[in-house]
C-alpha positions as CSV (number, residue, x, y, z in Angstrom):
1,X,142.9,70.9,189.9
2,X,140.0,71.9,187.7
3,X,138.4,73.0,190.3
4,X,140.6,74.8,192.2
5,X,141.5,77.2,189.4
6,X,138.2,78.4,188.9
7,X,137.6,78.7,192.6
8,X,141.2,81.3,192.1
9,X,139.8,82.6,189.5
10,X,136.4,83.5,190.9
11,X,138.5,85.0,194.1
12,X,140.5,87.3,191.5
13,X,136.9,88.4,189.8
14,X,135.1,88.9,192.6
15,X,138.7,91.0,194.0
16,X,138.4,93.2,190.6
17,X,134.9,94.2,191.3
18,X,135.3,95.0,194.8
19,X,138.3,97.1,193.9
20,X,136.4,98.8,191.1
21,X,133.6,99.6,192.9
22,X,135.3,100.9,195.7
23,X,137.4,103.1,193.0
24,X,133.9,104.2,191.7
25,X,132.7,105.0,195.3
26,X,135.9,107.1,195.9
27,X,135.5,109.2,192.9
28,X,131.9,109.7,194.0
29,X,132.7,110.8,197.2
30,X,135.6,113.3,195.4
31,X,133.4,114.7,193.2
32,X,130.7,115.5,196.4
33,X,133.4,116.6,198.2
34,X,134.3,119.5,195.1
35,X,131.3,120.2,194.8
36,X,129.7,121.6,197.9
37,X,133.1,123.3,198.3
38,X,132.8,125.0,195.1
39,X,129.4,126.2,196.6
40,X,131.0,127.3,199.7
41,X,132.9,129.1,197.6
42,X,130.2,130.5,195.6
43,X,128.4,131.7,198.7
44,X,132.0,133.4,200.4
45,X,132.3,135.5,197.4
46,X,130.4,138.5,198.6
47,X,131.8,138.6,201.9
48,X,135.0,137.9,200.6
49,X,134.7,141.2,198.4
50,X,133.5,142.5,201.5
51,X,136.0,142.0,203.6
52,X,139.0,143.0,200.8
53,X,137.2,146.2,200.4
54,X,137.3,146.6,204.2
55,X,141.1,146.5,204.2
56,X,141.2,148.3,201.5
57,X,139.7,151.0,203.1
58,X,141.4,151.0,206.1
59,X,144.6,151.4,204.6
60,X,143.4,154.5,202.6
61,X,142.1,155.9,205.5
62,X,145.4,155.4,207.6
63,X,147.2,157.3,204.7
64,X,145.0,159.9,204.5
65,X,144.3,161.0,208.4
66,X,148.5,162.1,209.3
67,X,149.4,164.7,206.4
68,X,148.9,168.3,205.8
69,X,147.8,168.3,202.3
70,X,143.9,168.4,202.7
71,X,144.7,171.6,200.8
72,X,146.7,174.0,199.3
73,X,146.5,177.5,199.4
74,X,147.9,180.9,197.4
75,X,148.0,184.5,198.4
76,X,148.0,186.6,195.2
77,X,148.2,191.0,195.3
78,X,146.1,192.8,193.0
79,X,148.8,192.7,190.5
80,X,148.8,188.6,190.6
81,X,152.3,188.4,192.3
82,X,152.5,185.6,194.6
83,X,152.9,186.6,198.6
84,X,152.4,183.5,200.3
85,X,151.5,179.9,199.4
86,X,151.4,176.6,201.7
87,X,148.8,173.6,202.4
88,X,147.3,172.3,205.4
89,X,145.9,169.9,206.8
90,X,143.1,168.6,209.5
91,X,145.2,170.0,212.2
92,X,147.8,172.7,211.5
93,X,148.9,174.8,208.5
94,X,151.8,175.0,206.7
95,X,153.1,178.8,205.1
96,X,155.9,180.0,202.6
97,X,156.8,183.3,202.2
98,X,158.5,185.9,199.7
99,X,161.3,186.1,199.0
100,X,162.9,182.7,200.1
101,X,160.0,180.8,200.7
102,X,161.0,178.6,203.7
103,X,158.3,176.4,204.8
104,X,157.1,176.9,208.1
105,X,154.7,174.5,210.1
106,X,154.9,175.0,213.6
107,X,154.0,179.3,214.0
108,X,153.1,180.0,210.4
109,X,152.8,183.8,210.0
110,X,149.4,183.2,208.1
111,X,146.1,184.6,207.9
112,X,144.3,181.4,206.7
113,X,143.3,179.8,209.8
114,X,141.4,176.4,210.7
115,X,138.3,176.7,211.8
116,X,136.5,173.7,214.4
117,X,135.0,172.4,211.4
118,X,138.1,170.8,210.3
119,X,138.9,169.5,214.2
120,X,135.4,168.1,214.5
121,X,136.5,166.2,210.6
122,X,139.6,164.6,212.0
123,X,138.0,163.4,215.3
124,X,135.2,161.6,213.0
125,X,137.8,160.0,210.8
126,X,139.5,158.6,213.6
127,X,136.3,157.6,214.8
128,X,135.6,156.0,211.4
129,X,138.7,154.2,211.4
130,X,138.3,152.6,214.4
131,X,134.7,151.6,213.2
132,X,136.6,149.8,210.3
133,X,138.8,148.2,212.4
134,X,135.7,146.6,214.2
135,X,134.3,145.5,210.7
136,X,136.8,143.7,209.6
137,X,137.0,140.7,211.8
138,X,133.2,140.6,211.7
139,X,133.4,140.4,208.0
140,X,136.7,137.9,208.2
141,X,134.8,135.7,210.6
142,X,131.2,135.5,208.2
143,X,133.7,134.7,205.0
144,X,135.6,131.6,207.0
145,X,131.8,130.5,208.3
146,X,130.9,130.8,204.5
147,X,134.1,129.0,203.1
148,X,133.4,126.0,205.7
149,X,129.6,126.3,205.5
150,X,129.2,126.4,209.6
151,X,125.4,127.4,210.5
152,X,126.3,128.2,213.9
153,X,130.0,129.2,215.2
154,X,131.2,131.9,217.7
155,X,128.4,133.9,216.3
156,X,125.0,133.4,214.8
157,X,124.9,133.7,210.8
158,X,122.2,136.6,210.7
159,X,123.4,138.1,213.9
160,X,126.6,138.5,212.3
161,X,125.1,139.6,209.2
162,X,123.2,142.4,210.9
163,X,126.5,143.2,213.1
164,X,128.3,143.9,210.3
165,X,125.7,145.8,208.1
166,X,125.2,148.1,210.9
167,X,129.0,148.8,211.9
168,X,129.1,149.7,207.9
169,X,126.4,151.8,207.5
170,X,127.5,153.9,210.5
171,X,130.5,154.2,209.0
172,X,129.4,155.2,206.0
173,X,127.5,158.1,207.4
174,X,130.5,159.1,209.4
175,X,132.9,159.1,206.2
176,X,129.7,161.2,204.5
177,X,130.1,163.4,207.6
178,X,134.5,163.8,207.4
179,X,134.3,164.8,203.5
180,X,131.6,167.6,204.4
181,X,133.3,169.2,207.5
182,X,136.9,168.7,205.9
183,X,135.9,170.7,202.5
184,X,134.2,173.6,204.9
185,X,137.6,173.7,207.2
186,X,139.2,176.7,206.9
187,X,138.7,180.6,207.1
188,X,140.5,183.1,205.0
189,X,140.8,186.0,203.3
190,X,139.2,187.0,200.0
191,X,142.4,187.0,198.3
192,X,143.7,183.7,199.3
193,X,143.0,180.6,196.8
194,X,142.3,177.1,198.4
195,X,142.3,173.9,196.9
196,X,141.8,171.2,198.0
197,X,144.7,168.8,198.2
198,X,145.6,164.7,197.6
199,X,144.6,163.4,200.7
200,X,140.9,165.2,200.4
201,X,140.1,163.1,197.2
202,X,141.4,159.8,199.2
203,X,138.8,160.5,201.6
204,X,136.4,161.2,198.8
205,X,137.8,157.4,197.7
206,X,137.4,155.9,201.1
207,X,133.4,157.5,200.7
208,X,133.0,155.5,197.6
209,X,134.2,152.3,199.1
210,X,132.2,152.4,202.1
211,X,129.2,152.8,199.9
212,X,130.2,149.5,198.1
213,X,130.9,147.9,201.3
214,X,127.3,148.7,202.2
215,X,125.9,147.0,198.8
216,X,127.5,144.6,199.4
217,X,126.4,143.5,202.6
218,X,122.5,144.1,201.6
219,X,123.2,141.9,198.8
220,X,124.6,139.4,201.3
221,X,121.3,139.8,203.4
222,X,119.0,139.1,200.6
223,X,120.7,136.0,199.8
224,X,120.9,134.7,203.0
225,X,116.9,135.5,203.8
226,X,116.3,134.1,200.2
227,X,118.2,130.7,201.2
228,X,116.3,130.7,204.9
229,X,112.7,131.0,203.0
230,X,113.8,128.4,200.8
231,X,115.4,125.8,203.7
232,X,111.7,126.7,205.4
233,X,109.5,125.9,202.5
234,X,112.0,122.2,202.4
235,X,111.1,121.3,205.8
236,X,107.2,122.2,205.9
237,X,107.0,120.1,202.5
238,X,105.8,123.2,200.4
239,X,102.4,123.5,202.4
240,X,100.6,126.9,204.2
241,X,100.6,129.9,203.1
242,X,103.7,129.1,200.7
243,X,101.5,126.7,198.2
244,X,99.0,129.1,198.3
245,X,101.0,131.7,197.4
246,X,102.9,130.4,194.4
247,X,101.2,126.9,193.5
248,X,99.9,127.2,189.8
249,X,98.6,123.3,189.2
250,X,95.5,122.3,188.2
251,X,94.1,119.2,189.1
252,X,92.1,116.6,186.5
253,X,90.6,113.9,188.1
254,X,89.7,112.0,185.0
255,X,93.0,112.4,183.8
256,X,94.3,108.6,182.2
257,X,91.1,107.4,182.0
258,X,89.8,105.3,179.0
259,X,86.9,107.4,177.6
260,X,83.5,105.9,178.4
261,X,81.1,104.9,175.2
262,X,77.8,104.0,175.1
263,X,76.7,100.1,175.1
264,X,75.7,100.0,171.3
265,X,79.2,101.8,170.3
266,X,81.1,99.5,172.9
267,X,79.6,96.4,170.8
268,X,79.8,97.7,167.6
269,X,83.7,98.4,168.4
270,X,84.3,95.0,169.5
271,X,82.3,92.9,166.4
272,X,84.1,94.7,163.9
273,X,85.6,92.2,161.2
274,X,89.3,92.2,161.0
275,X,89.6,94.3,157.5
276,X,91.6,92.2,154.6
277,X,95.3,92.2,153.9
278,X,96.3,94.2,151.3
279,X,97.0,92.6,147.7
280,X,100.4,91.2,147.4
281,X,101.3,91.6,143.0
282,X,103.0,88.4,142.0
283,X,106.9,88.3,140.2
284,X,106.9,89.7,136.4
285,X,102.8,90.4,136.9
286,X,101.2,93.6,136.7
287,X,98.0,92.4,137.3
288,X,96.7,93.5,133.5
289,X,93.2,93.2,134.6
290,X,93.6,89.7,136.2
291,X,92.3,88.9,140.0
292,X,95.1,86.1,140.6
293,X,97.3,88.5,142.8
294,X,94.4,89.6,145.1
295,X,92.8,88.5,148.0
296,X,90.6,86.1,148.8
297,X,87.1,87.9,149.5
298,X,86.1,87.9,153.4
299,X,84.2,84.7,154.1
300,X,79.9,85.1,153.7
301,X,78.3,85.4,157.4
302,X,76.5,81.6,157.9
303,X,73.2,80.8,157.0
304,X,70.6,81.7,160.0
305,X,69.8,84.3,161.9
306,X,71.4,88.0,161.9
307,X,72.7,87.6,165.6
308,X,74.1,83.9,164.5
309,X,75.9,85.7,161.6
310,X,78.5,87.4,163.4
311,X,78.1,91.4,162.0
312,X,76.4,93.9,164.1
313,X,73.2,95.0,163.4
314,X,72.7,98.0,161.7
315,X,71.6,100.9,164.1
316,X,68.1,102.2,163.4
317,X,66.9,105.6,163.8
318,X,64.2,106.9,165.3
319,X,63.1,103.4,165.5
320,X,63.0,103.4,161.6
321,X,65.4,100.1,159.5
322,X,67.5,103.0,157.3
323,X,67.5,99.7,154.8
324,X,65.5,99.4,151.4
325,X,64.3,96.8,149.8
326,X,64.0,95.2,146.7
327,X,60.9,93.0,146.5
328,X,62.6,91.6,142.4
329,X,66.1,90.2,143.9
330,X,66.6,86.4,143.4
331,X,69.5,84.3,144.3
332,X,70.3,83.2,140.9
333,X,69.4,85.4,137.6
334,X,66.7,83.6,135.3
335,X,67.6,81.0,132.2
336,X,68.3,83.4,128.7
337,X,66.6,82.3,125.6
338,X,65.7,83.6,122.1
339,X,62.4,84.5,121.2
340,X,60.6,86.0,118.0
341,X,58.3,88.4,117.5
342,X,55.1,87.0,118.8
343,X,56.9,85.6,121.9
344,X,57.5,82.5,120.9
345,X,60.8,80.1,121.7
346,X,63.2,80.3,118.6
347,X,65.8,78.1,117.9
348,X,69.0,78.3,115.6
349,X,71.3,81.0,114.0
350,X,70.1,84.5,113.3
């Protein structure tokens, strides 16, 4: 029975840590998972922005192409007194006339007229339009490739890229093109005012955001060649032309080495005597003068020779013993006794 319960109870243990690490692995693979899609995300930003300024623009240009009010216009005598006042557009003119000023758009008795200029602006803004219309899908298709990180869908990455960048730049120069010929429209008399109306200042809007739309997709070009050049370097394992170019180590061959000593220091590092411990005061003791709480002196070197007594010799220089001696020492100090003035032995009290 004994036996049996801790074979259950192994089975339950050995249960809990598969479940746990299988919880563990799960998280893991979650927490992968949000990250490389917040990078996607990160990297479908710009053409994302791109491609909500491309609507954007599209709409503005759809509102801005069908009305008359490019500009307004006012026919003044010498006296100031208002004759005739209207607005046009990119294709016809629109008049009012003393006294009842009833707005006529179809034979406007006018002498402001529209010149080719203005035709030759609405052509090119239709032309733009449908330039935008061909963006857009390009742009819609790079942010989903972006979002789902695909190298290689319908398209190619940088020939979708340079598709787009070049369908926007053209478009840019046209809308640079529609702002010029549509301020430059019309021909009229000195004594007529124009204006210009609402729906020139959206183009001058739709100007703007093609320009962003361009800066936008530049910015997305330098990002994706930044990320190519660094994807290359990866592969090739940093070597060529790319470690030359920004590889600032220096190499040290004797770097972890032990440092390299003459024979004589090598020896007289390795016969060094082991120095004392230090003196350990006893309880209540302050020493007062008294040697009982120190050391015992290092042991004398034995009798014999110097390389029998276990200290290094001392180094000469210049082949000279840097030693003096003392031709007076003795082992033991001579016998002290009294003697008077004539050097003779003297015995007893002073």
């Amino acid at each position: 029975m004994g036996a049996e319960r801790k074979a259950v109870r192994l089975d339950r243990k050995r249960a809990i840590a598969r479940s746990g690490k299988e919880e563990s692995g799960s998280h893991f693979n979650r927490s992968n998972m949000f990250r490389s899609f917040s990078m996607n995300l990160g990297a479908a930003v710009l053409p994302g922005c791109q491609a909500i300024l491309c609507f954007f623009n599209i709409v503005l240009q759809l509102v801005s192409l069908p009305p008359s009010y490019w500009g307004t216009f006012t026919a003044k005598t010498d006296q100031g007194a208002v004759l005739e006042r209207g607005h046009f557009g990119l294709w016809y003119v629109c008049s009012e006339h003393v006294p009842f000023f009833f707005e006529d758009c179809e034979s406007p008795l006018t002498y402001l007229r529209l010149t080719g200029m203005s035709t030759a602006a609405g052509a090119l803004a239709i032309i733009h339009l449908l330039f935008l219309l061909g963006a857009f899908p390009l742009i819609l298709m790079r942010t989903v490739q972006a979002i789902r990180s695909i190298q290689d869908g319908c398209l190619d990455v940088h020939f979708l890229c340079l598709a787009k960048t070049t369908v926007t730049v053209i478009g840019l120069v046209l809308a640079v093109i529609v702002v010029i010929l549509g301020s430059m429209g019309t021909d009229h008399p000195s004594n007529y005012e124009v204006l210009q109306g609402w729906a020139f200042w959206i183009q001058v809007v739709i100007l703007i955001i093609d320009i962003f739309l361009v800066l936008v997709g530049a910015l997305e070009n330098i990002q994706l060649w930044k990320l190519q050049n660094m994807q290359e370097a990866a592969n090739t394992g940093g070597g060529g032309s790319y470690q030359d170019d920004f590889s600032e180590t220096y190499s040290n061959p004797g770097f972890g080495r032990q440092p390299v000593y003459d024979a004589q220091q090598r020896a007289y590092d390795n016969e060094l005597p082991v120095p004392p411990p230090p003196a350990v005061p006893s309880e209540g003791s302050d020493f007062n003068g008294s040697t009982a709480g120190l050391p015992p002196p290092p042991p004398l070197p034995p009798p014999g020779g110097d390389e029998d007594s276990g200290y290094p010799e001392p180094i000469p220089a210049n082949g000279a013993d840097l030693t003096y001696q003392n031709p007076t020492f003795e082992d033991a100090s001579p016998g002290a006794q009294r003697r008077n003035v004539n050097n003779e032995p003297r015995y007893g009290n002073i």
